[in-house]
C-alpha beads as a LAMMPS data file, in Angstrom:
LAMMPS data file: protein, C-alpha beads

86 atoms
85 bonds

1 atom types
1 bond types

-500.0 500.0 xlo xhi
-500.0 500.0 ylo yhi
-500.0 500.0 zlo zhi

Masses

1 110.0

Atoms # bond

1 1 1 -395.739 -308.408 68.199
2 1 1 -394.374 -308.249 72.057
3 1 1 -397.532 -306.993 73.057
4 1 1 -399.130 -310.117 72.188
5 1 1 -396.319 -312.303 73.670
6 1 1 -396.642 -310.051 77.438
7 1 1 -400.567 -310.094 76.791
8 1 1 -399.978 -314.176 76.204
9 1 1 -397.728 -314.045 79.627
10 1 1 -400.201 -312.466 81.921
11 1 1 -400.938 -314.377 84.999
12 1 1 -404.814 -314.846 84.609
13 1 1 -406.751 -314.656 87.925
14 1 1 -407.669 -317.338 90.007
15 1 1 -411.359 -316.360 90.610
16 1 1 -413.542 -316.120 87.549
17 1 1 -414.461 -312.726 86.611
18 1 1 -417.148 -310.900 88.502
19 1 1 -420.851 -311.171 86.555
20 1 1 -418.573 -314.499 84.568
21 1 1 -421.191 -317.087 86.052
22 1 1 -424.444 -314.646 87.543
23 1 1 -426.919 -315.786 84.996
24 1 1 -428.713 -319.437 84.590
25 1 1 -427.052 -322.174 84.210
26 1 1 -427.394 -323.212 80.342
27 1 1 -428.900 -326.498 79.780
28 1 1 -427.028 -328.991 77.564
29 1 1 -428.912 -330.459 75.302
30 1 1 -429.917 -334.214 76.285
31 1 1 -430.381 -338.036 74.753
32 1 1 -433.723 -336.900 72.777
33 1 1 -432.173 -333.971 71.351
34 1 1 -428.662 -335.241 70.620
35 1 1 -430.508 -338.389 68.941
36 1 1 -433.203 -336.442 66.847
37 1 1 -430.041 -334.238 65.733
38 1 1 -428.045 -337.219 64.106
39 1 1 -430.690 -338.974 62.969
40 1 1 -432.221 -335.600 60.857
41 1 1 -427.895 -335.288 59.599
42 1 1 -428.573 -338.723 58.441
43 1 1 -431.623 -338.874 56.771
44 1 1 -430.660 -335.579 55.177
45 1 1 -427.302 -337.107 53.788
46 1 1 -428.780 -339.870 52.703
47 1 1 -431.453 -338.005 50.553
48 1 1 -428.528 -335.782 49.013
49 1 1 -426.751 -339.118 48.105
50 1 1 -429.867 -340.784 46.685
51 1 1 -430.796 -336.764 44.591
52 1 1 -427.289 -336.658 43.621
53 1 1 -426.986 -339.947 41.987
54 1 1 -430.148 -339.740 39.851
55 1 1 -429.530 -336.099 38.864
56 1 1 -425.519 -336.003 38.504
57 1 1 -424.362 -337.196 34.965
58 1 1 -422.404 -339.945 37.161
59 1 1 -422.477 -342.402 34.517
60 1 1 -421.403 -346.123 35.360
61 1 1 -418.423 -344.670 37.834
62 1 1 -417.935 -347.325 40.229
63 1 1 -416.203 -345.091 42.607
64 1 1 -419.897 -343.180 43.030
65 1 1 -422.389 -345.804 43.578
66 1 1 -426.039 -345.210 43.946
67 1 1 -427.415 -346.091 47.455
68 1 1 -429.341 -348.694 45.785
69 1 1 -425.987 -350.527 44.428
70 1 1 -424.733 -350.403 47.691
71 1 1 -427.615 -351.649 49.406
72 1 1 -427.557 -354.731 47.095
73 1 1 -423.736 -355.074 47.752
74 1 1 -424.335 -355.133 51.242
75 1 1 -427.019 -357.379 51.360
76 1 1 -425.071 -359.761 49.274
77 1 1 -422.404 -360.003 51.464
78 1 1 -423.519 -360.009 54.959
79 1 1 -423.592 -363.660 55.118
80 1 1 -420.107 -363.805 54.422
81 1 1 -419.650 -360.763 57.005
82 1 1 -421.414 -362.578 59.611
83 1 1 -419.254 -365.933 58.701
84 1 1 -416.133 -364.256 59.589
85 1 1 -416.965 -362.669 62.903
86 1 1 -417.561 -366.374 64.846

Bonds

1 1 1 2
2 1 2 3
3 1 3 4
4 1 4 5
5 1 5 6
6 1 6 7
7 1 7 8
8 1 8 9
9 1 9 10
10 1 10 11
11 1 11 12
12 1 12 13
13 1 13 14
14 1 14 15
15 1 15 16
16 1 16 17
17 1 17 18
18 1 18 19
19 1 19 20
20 1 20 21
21 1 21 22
22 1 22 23
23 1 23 24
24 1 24 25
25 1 25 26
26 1 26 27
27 1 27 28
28 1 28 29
29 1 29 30
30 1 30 31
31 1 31 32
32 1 32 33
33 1 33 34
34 1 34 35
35 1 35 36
36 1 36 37
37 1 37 38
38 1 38 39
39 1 39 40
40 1 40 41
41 1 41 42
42 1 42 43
43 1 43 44
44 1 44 45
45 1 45 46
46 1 46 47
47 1 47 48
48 1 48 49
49 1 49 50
50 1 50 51
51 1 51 52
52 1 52 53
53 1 53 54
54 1 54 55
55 1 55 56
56 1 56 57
57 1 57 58
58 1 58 59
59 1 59 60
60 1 60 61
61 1 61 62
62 1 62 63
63 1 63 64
64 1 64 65
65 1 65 66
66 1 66 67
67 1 67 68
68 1 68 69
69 1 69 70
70 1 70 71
71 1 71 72
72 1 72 73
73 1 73 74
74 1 74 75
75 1 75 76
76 1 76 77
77 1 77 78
78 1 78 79
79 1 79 80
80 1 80 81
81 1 81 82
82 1 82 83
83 1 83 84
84 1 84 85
85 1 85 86
């Protein structure tokens, strides 16, 4: 155990490492990427929701609606939504 507390205490140097930073520079991924990746998480989620609540034995569980309930719900009540936020 005190070898990980005096291996936790060690000064660590100021300069990185030699070879630390020799290669290329990595490229982050940008806006198209970044947008195509959420947009695939979504579509994908929604699918499972919209598999899972024709093939689950849900039954009439209001807790679990159907993407099709909650569309309907939504739609409904964005007039009032939009009523409230003047």
């Amino acid at each position: 155990m005190s070898d990980y507390i005096a291996l936790a205490n060690q000064d660590l140097p100021a300069q990185p490492m030699s070879g630390a930073l020799d290669g290329p520079p990595l490229a982050a991924p940008g806006w198209p990427g970044r947008a195509l990746e959420s947009v695939a998480v979504w579509v994908v989620l929604l699918l499972a929701w919209s598999v899972a609540s024709v093939y689950l034995p849900l039954g009439d569980n209001p807790l679990l609606p159907s993407p099709l309930i909650t569309a309907r719900a939504l739609r409904e009540s964005l007039p009032e939504l939009w009523a409230g936020s003047r």
